[in-house]
C-alpha positions, 0 to 999 in steps of 0.5 A: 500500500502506498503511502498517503498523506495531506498534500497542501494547496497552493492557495494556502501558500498563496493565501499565507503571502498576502496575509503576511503582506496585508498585515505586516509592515513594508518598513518600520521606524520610518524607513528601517526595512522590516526584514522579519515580514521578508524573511517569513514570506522567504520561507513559505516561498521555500515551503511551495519549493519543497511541494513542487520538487516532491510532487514531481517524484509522483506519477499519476495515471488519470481515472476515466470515470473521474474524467468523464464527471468532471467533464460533465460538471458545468461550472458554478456561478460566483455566488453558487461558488461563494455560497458553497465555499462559507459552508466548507469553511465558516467566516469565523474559522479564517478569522480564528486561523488568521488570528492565530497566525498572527498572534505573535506579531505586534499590529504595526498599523499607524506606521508608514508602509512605504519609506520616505521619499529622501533618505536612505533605506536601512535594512536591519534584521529585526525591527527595533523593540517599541518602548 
């Protein structure tokens, strides 16, 4: 019997940016680049990686049957597919996951999300400690 397992979707990846993006800042201080947001961001783009080389070591053989379902699915309407996605996962659950993403992470918000238009940028590994 064949090993299995939970293969993650890209959406989850893809969803995982854009929460690091919307919810962390670009710079912190004014114009320090806030490396700690590019570093996780580095990482998950390591992770979709890592999922890509493994699933190129899987051949798969396609199922007839399944073709010839999904062939005759007709496609949903925006609403159908917005309806059936609130069943699958509750607003409340995507909150409570993003919540708990960011759970260690100090709401920046306030600050400049884009650095001045003089000066230099400086880069430091980790944002400065606010008093």
């Amino acid at each position: 019997m064949a090993a299995q397992g939970v293969v993650p979707s890209l959406v989850t990846f893809f969803s995982s940016l854009e929460l690091l993006d919307a919810m962390m800042e670009d710079y912190v201080e004014g114009n320090v680049l806030n490396c700690r947001k590019w570093n996780e961001q580095f990482k998950l783009m390591e992770e979709i990686e890592l999922l890509q080389e493994a699933e190129n070591l899987y051949t798969l053989q396609p199922d007839e049957h399944f073709g010839a379902w999904f062939q005759a699915v007709g496609p949903l309407s925006e609403e159908e597919s917005y309806s059936l996605s609130c069943q699958l996962e509750p607003r409340y659950h995507c909150a409570r996951k993003i919540r708990l993403f960011f759970k260690d992470k100090k709401n920046r918000s306030g600050q400049n999300t884009r650095p001045p238009t003089k000066g230099p940028v400086v880069v430091v590994d980790d944002p400065p400690e606010s008093s």
